[in-house]
VMD Tcl script that draws the C-alpha trace (Angstrom):
set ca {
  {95.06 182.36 186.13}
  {98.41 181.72 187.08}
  {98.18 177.72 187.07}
  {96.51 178.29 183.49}
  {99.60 180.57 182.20}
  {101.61 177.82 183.33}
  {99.62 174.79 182.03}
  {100.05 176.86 178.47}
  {103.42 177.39 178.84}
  {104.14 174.08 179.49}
  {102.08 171.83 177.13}
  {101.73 174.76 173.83}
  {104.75 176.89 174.54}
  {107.30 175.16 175.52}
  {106.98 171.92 172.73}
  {107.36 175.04 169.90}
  {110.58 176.56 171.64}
  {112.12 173.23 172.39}
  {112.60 172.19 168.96}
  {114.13 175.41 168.03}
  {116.40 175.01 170.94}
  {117.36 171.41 169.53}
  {118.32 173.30 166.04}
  {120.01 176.06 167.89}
  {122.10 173.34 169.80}
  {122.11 170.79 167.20}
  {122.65 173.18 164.32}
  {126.35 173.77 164.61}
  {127.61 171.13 166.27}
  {125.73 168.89 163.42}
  {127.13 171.61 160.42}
  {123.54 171.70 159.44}
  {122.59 174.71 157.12}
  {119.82 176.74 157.84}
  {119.61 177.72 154.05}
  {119.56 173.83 153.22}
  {117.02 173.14 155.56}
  {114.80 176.44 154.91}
  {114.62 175.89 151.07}
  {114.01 172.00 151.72}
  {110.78 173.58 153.89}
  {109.75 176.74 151.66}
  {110.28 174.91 147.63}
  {108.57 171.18 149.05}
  {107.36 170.66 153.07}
  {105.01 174.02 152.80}
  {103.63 173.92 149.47}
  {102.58 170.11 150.39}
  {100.92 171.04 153.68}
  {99.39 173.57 151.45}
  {97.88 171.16 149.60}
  {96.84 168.45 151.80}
  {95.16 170.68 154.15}
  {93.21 173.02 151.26}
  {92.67 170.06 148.42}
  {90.06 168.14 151.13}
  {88.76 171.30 153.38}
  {85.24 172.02 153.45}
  {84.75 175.26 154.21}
  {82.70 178.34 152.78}
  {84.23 181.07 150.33}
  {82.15 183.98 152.06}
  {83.80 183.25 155.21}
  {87.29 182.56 153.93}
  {87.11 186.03 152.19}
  {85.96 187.39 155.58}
  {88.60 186.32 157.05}
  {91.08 187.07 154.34}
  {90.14 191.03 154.57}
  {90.45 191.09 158.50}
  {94.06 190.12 158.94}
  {94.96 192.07 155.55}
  {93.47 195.29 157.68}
  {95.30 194.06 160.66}
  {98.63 194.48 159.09}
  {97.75 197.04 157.08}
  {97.22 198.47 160.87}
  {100.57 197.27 162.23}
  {102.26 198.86 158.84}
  {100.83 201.90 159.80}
  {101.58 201.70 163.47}
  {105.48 200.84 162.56}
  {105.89 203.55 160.40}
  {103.64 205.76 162.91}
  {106.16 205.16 165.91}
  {109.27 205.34 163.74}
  {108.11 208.70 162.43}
  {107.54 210.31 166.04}
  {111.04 209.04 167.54}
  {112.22 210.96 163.85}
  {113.93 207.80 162.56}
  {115.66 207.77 158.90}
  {114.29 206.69 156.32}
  {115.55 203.56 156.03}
  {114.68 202.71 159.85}
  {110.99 203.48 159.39}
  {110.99 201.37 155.98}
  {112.93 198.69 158.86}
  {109.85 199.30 161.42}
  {107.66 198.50 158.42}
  {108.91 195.41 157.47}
  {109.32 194.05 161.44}
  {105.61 195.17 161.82}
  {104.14 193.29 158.68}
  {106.39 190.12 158.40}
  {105.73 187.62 161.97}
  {106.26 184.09 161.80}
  {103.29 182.19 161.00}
  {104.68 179.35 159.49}
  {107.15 178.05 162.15}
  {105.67 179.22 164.84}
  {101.81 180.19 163.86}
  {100.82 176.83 162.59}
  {102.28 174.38 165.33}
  {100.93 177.09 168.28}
  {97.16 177.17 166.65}
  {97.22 173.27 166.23}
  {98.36 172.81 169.94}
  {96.50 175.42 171.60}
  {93.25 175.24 169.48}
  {93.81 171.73 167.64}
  {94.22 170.00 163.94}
  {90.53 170.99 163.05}
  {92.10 174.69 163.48}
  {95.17 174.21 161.33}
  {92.42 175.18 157.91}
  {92.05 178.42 159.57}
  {95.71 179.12 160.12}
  {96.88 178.12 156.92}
  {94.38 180.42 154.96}
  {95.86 183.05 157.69}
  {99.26 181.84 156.83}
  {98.86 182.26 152.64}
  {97.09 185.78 153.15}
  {99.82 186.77 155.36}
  {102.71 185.72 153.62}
  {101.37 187.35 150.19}
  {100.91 190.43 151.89}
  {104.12 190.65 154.22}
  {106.08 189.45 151.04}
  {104.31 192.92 148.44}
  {104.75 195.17 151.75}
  {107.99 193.70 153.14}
  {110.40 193.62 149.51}
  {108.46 197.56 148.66}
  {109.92 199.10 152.27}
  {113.14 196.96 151.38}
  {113.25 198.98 147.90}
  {111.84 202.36 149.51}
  {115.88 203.39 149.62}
  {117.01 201.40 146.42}
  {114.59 202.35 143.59}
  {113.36 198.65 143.27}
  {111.35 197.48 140.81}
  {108.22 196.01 140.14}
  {109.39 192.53 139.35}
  {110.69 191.71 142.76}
  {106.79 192.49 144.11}
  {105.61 189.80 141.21}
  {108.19 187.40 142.08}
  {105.72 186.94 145.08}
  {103.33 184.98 142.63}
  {106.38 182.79 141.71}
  {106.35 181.19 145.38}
  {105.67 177.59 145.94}
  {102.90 177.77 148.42}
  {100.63 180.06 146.23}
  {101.56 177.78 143.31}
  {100.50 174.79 145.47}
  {97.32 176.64 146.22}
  {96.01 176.33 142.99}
  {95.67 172.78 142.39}
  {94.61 172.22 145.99}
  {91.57 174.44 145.16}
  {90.80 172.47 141.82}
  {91.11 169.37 143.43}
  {88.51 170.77 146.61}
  {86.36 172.63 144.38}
  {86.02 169.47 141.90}
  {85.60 167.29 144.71}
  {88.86 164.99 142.76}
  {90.08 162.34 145.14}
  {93.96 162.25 144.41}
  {95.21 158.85 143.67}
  {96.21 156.91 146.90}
  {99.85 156.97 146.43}
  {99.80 160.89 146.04}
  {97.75 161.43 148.81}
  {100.07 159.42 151.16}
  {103.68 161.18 149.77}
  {101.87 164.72 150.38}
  {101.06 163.58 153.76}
  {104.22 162.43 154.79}
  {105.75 165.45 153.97}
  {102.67 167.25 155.11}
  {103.62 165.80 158.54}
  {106.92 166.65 158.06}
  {106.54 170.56 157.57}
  {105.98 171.42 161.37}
  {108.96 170.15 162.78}
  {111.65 170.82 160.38}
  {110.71 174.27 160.11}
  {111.15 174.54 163.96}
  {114.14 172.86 163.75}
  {115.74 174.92 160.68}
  {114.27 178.24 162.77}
  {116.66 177.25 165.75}
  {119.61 176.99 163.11}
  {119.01 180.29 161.23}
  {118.60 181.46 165.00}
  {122.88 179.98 165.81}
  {123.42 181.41 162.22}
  {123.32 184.85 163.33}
  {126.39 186.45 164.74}
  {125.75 190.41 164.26}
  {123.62 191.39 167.40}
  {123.71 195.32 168.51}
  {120.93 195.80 170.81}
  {119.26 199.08 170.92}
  {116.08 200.85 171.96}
  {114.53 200.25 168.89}
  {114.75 196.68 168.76}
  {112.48 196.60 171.81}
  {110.32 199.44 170.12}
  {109.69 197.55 166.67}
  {109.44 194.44 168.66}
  {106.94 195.69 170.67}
  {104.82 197.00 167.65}
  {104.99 193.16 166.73}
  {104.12 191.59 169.40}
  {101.46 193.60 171.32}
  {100.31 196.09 168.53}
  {99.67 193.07 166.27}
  {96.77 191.27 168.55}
  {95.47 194.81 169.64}
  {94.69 195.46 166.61}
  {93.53 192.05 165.93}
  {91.22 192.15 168.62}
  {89.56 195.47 167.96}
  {89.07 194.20 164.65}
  {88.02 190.61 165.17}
  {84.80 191.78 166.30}
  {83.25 194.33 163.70}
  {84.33 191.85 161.23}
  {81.87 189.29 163.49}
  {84.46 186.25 163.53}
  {84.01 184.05 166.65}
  {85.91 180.79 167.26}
  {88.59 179.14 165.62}
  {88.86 181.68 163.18}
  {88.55 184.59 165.73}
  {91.31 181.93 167.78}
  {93.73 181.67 165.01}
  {93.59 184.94 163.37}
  {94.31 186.92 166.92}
  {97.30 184.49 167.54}
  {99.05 184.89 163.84}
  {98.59 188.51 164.74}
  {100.76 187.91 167.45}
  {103.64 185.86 166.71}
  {107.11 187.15 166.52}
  {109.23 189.23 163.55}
  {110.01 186.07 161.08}
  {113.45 184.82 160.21}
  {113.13 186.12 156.64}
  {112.62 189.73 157.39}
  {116.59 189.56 158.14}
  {117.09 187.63 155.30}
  {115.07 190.55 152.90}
  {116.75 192.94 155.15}
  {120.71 191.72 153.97}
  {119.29 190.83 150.24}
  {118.21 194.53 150.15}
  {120.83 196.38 152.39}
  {118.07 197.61 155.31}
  {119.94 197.85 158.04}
  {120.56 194.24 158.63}
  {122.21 193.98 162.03}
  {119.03 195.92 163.45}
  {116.74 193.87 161.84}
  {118.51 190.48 162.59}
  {118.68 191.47 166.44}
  {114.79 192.09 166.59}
  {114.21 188.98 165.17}
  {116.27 187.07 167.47}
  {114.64 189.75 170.84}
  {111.14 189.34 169.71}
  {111.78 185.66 169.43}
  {113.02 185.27 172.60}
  {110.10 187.94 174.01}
  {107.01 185.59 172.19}
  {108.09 183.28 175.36}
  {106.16 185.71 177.31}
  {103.66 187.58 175.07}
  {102.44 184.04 173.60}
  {101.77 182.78 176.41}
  {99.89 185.77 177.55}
  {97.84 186.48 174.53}
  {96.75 182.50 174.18}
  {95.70 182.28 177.39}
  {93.57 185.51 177.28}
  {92.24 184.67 173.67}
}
mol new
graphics top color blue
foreach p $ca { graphics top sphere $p radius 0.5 }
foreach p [lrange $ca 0 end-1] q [lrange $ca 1 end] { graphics top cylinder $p $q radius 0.2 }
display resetview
């Protein structure tokens, strides 16, 4: 067991975490900007990985909508759970809407994607992504509504979700599969450089939003809401995974996007919206850190 924690570690772990190290390091000693490099990723790298992987994948509706409901009820679960233990330990307001967002929002792009390839390889990265899009929707409606719990926010912020790239990307992708249209060669080979390009540089701008943040006040709750995110997401994945009867690299990949750590942008909603920012920012950078560990664990025993 031990030589197999290690062999993970080593060859699915530690390839992830060293390129955020190299933006952490490089980041500002290079004056590269994390905001630069994350839009670069979010508006043109994503929604092209997006479409590469969706516009050729064969796979069957019935079981993508299977596997769409599952992880929507496993963060509807580790919602619940956030606002459950934020409740008990009689938190503000504003902390439990904080819990909320930790709990729903992990980082299945940088991190989700590149783990699930390595760990269970490129035929799994289909899986992931349709993880990744149901995720992100979700996270986004639940994340910006416990943002606005405090601030009387409005509907249009929850829409604006619609407006992002990688759910416009989605749709031609799924004309393209569903009307069996082979893009023209040239296309096809500028979406899969960039395609290829999505991976690292959203490692890389990870580690520089990660040097970027200079308010850290570490607290018991940091290690509580982290803790909801790391362990009560793939609890509750795996207690689900099985009524819902997914096995393999769906049952693979939607355990371990259950389980990655709080994602950059919850600190990022947290300043836009004025929800307790510093907190928020430190879990992201602890439960970061933490994933080390719990990653390694949970892939191993999944």
């Amino acid at each position: 067991m031990l030589l197999q924690l290690a062999g993970i570690f080593l060859n699915v772990i530690t390839p992830v975490f060293a390129l955020v190290v190299i933006g952490y390091l490089a980041g500002p000693r290079l004056n590269l900007e994390a905001r630069t490099l994350s839009r670069f990723s979010y508006f043109i790298l994503i929604p092209a990985l997006v479409f590469n992987i969706i516009s050729t994948a064969k796979f069957q509706v019935a079981l993508a909508t299977q596997m769409i409901i599952y992880i929507l009820i496993v963060h509807i679960g580790c919602v619940l759970l956030g606002v459950l233990v934020a409740w008990l330990l009689k938190r503000s307001a504003k902390m439990v809407a904080a819990y909320a967002l930790i709990a729903v929002f992990g980082n299945v792009g940088n991190f989700g994607l590149p783990l699930i390839e390595f760990r269970l390889g490129k035929e799994a990265l289909l899986a992931a992504t349709v993880y990744f899009l149901a995720i992100m929707t979700f996270a986004f409606i639940i994340g910006v509504g416990a943002a606005n719990w405090n601030n009387g926010g409005g509907l249009s912020a929850i829409l604006a979700i619609f407006k992002t790239p990688a759910l416009i990307a989605l749709v031609p992708a799924l004309l393209f599969n569903w009307g069996n249209i082979e893009p023209p060669l040239f296309l096809s080979r500028i979406i899969a450089l960039l395609s290829g390009a999505t991976i690292p540089t959203m490692l890389v701008a990870l580690g520089v939003q990660l040097a970027e943040m200079d308010k850290f006040k570490f607290s018991s709750d940091v290690v509580i809401a982290s803790a909801v995110r790391l362990v009560g997401g793939p609890i509750a994945a795996l207690l689900l995974v099985v009524p819902f009867g997914l096995t393999g690299i769906e049952r693979g990949a939607g355990v371990f996007q259950a389980a990655m750590p709080a994602a950059v942008l919850t600190s990022i909603i947290a300043m836009e919206h004025n929800l307790l920012p510093d907190f928020v920012t430190t879990t992201v950078l602890f439960s970061t850190l933490a994933s080390v560990v719990t990653l390694t664990i949970v892939l191993a025993v999944v």
